[in-house]
KOLBAZA-984524 format. One line per field, with one value per residue (C-alpha): x, y, z; chain; residue number from 0; residue in three letters. Coordinates in steps of 0.5 Angstrom, whole numbers, plus 500, padded with zeros to 3 digits. Example, Ala and Ser with C-alpha at 12.3 -4.5 7.8 and 13.67 -1.06 7.14 Angstrom:
2
c1 <- [525;527]
c2 <- [491;498]
c3 <- [516;514]
chain <- [A;A]
resi <- [0;1]
resn <- [ALA;SER]
end
This chain:
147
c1 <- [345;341;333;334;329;324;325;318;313;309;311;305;311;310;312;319;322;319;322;329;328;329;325;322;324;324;329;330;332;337;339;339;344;348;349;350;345;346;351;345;340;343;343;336;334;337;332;327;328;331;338;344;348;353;349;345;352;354;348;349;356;359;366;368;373;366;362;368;369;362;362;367;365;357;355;355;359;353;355;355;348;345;346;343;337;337;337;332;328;328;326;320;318;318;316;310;308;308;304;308;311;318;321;317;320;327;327;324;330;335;332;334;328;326;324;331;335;336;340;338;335;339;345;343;343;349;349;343;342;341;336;332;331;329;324;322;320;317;313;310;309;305;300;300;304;308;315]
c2 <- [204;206;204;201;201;195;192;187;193;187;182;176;171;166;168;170;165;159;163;163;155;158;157;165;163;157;152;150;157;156;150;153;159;154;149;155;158;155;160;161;164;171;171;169;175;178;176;177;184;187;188;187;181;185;191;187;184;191;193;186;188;183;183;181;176;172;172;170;164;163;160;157;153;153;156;161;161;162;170;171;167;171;178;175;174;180;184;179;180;188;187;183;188;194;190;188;196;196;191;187;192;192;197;202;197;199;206;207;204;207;213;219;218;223;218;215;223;223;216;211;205;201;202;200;193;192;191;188;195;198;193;193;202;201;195;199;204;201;197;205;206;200;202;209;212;217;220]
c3 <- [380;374;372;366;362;359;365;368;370;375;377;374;378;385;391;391;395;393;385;389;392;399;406;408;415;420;422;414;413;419;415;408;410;414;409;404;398;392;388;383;388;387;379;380;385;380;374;379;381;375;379;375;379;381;383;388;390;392;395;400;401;396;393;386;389;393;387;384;389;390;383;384;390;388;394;398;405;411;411;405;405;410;407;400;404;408;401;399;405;404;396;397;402;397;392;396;397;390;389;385;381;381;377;382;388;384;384;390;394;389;390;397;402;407;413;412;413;405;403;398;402;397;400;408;406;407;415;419;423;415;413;419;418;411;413;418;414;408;414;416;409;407;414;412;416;412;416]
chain <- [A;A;A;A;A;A;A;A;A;A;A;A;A;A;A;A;A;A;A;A;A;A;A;A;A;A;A;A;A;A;A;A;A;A;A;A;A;A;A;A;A;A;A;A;A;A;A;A;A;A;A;A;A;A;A;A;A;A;A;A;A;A;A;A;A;A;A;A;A;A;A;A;A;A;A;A;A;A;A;A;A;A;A;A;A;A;A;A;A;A;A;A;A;A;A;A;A;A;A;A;A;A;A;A;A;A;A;A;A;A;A;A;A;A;A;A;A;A;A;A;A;A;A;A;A;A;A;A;A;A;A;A;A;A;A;A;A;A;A;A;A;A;A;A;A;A;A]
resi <- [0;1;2;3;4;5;6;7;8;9;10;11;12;13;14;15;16;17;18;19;20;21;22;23;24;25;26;27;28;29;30;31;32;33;34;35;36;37;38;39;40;41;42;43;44;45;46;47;48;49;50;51;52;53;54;55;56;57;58;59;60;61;62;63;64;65;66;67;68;69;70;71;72;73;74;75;76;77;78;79;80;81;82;83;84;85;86;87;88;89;90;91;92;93;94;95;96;97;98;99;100;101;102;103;104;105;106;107;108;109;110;111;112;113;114;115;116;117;118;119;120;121;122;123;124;125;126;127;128;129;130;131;132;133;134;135;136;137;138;139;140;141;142;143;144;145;146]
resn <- [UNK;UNK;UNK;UNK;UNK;UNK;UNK;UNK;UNK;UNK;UNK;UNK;UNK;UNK;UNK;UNK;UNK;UNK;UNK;UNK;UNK;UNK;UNK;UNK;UNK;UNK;UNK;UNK;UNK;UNK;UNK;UNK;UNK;UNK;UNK;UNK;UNK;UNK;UNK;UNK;UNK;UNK;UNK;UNK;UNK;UNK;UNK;UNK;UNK;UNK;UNK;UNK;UNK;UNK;UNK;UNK;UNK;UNK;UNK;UNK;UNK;UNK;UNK;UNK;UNK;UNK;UNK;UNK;UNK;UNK;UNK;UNK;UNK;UNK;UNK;UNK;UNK;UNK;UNK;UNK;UNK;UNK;UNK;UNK;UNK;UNK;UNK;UNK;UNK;UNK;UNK;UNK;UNK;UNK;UNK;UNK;UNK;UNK;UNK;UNK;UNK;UNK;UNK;UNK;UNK;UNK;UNK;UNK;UNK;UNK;UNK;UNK;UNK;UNK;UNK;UNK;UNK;UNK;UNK;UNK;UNK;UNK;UNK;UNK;UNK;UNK;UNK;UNK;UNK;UNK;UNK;UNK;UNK;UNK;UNK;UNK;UNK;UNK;UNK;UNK;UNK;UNK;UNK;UNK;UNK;UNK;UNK]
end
């Protein structure tokens, strides 16, 4: 994953999940991610964030036969959904601790962290368990707790 230059510095948008047409969290986000998000969802997260499309399918752990498919279809399948999600959870988190700045967000999370031994919180998404150390994290550093 690259920073590419000329990306939106800070973001002048609504919230993120209002922007994806998808619930934060409740029953209707349970219903969402049963019924399956729309295929759009991950192109959007991607205009949002700066992301190219397929990075943000590698970093939720996406294989070139599910974007494939999923366009196909329209929908993601309800695995596929929960890991868009995951990663939209953790991009909004570290776009919040930048105050909205999403190239800082970007380079934050593609970039090796000491508070997670040295990886790329980019590639931690992929699982629950990895989502949740770099949320952990980001949620020490927006109160000031430097690891």
């Amino acid at each position: 994953m690259v920073l590419q230059p000329g990306w939106p510095a800070v973001s002048e948008r609504q919230n993120l999940w209002v922007e994806l047409a998808i619930p934060r969290n409740g029953a209707e986000l349970l219903d969402a991610l049963e019924h399956g998000f729309p295929c759009a969802v991950l192109s959007r997260l991607a205009e949002i964030s700066g992301f190219h499309r397929r990075e943000l399918a590698e970093i939720a752990g996406l294989s070139g036969y599910s974007l494939r498919q999923s366009r196909q279809v329209g929908r993601w399948t309800l695995s596929q959904s929960d890991r868009i999600f995951r990663v939209a959870r953790v991009l909004d988190s570290a776009q919040a601790l930048f105050g909205g700045n999403w190239v800082l967000a970007r380079q934050w999370l593609t970039s090796r962290q000491r508070g997670l031994g040295g990886r790329i919180p980019a590639s931690m998404l992929a699982t629950e368990i990895g989502a949740g150390f770099v949320l952990d994290l980001l949620g020490q550093l927006e109160h000031g707790c430097i690891p």
